[in-house]
DSSP file (Angstrom, degrees, kcal/mol; ACC not computed):
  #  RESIDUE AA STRUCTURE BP1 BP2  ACC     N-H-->O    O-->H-N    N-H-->O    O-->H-N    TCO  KAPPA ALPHA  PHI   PSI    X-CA   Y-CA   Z-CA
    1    1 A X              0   0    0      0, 0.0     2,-0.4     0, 0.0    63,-0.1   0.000 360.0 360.0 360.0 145.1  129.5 -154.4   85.8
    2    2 A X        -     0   0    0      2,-0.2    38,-0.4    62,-0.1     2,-0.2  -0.628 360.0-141.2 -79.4 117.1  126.4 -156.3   85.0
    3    3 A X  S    S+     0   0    0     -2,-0.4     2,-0.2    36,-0.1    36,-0.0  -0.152  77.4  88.2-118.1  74.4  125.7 -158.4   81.9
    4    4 A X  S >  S-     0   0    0     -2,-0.2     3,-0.9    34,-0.0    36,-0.2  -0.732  77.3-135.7 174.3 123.6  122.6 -157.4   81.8
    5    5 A X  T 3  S+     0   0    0      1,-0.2    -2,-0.0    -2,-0.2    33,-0.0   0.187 119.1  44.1 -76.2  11.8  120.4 -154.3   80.2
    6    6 A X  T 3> S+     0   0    0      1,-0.1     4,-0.6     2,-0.1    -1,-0.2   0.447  83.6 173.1-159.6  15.3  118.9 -154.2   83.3
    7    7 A X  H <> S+     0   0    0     -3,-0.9     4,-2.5     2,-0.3     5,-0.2   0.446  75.3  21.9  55.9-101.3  122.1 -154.5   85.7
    8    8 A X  H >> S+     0   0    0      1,-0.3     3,-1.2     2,-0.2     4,-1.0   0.975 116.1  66.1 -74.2 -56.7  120.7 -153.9   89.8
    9    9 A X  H >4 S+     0   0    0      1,-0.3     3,-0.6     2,-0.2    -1,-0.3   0.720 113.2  32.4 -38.1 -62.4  117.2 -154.8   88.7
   10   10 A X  H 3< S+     0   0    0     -4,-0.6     3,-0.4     1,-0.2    -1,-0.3   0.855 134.6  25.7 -58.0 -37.5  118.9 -158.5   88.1
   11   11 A X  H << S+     0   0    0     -4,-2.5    -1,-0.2    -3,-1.2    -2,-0.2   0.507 117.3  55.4-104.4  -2.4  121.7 -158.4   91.0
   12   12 A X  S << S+     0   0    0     -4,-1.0     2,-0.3    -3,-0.6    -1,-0.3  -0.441 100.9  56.2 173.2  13.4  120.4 -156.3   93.3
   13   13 A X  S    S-     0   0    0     -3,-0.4     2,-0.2    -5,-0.1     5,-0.1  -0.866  79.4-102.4-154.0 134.2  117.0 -157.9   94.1
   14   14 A X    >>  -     0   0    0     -2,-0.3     3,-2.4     1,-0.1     4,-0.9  -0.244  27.1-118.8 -81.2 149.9  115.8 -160.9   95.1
   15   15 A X  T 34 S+     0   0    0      1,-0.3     5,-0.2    -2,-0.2    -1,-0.1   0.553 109.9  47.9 -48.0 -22.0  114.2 -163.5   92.9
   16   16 A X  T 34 S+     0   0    0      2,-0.1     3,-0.4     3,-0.1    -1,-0.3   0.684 112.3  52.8-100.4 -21.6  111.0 -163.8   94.3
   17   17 A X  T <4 S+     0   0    0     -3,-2.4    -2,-0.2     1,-0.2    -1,-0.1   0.410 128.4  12.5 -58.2 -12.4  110.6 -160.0   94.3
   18   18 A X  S  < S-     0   0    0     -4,-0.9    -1,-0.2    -5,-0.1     4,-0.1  -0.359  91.0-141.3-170.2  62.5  111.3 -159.2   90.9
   19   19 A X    >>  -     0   0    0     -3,-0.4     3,-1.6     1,-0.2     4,-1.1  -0.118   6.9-137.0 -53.8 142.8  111.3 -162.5   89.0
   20   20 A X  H 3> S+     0   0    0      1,-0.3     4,-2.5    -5,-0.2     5,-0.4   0.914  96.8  60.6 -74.1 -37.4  113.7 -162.8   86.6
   21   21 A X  H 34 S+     0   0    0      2,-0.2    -1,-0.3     3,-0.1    -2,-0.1   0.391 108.1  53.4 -60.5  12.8  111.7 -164.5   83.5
   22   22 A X  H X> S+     0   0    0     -3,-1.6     4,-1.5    -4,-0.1     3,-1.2   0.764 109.9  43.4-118.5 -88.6  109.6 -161.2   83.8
   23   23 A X  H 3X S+     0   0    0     -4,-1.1     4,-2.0     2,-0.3    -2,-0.2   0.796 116.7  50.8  -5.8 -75.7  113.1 -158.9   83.5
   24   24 A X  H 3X S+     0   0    0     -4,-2.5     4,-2.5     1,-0.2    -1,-0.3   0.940 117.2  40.9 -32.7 -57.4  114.1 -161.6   80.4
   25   25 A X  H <> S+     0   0    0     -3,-1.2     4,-1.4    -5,-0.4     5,-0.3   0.957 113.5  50.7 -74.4 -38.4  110.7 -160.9   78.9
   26   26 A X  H  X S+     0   0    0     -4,-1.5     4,-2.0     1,-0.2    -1,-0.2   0.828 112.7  46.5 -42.4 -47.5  110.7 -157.4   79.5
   27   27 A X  H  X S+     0   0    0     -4,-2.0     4,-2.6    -5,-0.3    -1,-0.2   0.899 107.6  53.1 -71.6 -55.9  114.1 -157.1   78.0
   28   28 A X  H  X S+     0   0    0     -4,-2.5     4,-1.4     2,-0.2    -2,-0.2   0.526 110.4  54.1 -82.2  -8.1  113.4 -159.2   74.8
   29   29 A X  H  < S+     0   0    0     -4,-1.4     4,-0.3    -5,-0.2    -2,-0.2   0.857 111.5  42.9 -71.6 -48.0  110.1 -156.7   74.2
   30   30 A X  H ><>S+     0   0    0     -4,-2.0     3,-4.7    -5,-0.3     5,-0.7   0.997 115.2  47.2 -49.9 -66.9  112.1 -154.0   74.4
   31   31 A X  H ><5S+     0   0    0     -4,-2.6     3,-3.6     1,-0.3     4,-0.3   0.848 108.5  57.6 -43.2 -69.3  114.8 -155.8   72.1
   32   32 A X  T 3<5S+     0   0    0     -4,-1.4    -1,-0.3     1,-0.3    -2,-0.2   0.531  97.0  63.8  -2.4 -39.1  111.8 -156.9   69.6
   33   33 A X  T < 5S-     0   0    0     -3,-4.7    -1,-0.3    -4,-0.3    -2,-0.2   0.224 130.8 -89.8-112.2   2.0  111.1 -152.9   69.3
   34   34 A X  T < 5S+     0   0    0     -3,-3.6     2,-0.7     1,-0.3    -3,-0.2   0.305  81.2 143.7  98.5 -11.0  114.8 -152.3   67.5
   35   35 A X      < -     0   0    0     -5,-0.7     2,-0.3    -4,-0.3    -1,-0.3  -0.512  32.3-168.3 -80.3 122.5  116.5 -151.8   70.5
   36   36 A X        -     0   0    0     -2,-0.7     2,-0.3    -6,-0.0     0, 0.0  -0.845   7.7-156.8-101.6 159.9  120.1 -153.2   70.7
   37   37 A X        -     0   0    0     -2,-0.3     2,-0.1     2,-0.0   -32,-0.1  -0.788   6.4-168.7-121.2 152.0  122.0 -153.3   74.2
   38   38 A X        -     0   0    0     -2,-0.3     3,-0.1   -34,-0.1    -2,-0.0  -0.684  12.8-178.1-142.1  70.5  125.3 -153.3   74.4
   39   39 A X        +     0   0    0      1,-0.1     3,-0.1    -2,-0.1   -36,-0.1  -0.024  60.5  32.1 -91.7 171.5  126.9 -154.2   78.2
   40   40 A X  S    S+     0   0    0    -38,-0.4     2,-0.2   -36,-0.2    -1,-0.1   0.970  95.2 137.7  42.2  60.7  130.6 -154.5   80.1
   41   41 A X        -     0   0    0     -3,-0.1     2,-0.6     2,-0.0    -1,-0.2  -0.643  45.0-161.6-127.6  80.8  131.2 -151.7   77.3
   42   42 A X    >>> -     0   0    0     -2,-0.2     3,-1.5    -3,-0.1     4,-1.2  -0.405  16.9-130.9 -89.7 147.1  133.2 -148.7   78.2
   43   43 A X  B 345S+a   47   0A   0     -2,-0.6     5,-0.2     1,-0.3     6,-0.1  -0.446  93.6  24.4 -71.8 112.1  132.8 -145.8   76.0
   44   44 A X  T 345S+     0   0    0      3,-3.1    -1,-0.3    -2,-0.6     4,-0.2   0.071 128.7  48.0 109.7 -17.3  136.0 -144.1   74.8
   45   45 A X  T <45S+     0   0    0     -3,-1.5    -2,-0.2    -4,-0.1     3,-0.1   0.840 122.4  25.0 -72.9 -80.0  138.0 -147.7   75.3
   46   46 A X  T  <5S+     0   0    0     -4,-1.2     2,-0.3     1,-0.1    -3,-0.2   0.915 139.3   2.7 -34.1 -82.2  136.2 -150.1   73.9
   47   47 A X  B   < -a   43   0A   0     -5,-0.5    -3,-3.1    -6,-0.1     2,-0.2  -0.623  68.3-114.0 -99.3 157.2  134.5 -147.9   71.6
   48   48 A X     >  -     0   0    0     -2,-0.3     4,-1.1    -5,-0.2     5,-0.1  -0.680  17.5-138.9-106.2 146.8  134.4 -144.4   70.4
   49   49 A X  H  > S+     0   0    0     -2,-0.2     4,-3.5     2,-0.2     5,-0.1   0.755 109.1  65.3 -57.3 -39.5  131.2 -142.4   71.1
   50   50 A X  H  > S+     0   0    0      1,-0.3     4,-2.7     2,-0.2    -1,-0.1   0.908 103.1  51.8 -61.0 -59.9  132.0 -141.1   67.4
   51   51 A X  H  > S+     0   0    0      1,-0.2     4,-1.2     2,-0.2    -1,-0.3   0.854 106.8  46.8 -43.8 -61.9  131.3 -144.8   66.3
   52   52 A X  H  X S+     0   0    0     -4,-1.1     4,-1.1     1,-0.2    -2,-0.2   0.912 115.8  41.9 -74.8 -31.1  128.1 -145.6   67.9
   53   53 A X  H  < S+     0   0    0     -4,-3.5    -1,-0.2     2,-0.2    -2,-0.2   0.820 110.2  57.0 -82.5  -6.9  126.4 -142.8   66.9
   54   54 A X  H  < S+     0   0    0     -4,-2.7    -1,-0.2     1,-0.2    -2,-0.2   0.849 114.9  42.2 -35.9 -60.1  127.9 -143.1   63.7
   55   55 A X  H  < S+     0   0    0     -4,-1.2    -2,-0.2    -3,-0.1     2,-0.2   0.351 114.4  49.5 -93.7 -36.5  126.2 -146.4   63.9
   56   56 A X     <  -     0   0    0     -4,-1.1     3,-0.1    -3,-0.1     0, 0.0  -0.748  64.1-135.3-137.0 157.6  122.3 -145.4   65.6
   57   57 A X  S    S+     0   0    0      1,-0.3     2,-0.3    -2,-0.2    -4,-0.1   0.413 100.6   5.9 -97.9   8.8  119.8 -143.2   65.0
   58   58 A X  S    S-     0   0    0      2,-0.0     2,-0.4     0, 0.0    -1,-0.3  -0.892  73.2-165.3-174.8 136.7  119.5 -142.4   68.6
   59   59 A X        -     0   0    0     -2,-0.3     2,-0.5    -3,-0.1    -6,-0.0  -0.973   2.2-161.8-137.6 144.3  122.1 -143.9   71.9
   60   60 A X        -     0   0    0     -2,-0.4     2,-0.8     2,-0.0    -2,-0.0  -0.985  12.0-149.2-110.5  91.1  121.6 -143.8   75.7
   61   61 A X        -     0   0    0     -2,-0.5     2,-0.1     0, 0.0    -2,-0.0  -0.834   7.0-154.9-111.7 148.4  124.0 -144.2   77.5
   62   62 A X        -     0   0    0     -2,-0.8    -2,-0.0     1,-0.1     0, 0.0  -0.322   7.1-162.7 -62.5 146.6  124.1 -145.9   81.2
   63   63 A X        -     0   0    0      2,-0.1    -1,-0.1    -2,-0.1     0, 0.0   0.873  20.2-155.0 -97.0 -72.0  126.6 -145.2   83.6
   64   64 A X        +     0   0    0      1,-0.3     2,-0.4   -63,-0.1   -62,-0.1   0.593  31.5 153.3 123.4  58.8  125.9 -148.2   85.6
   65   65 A X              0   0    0      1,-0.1    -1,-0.3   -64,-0.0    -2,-0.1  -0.822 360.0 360.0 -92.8 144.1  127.1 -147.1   89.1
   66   66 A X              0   0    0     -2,-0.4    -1,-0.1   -58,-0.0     0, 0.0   0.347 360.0 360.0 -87.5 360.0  125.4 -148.9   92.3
């Protein structure tokens, strides 16, 4: 698992192909817009589904397989 919202884009490309202070900014635009992330989280361990949506007015979740 990535810890990262944005998981293979970061690990999974190389730095001059996808700089990462463009991923960072990308990420903190998003973040800026109300979006929280939440990573290395599994759903139904960790947390209850029940919980977060308890919790959001709207949830996504990633699987985050490679």
């Amino acid at each position: 698992m990535a810890p990262t919202p944005v998981g293979i884009l970061a690990v999974g490309n190389l730095e001059y192909r996808l700089p990462r202070e463009l991923l960072r900014a990308e990420v903190e635009l998003i973040r800026a817009l109300g979006v929280e992330f939440i990573c290395i989280t599994c759903v139904g361990r960790d947390i209850a589904l029940a919980v977060i949506r308890a919790k959001h007015k709207g949830t996504t979740i990633a699987v985050g397989a490679k």
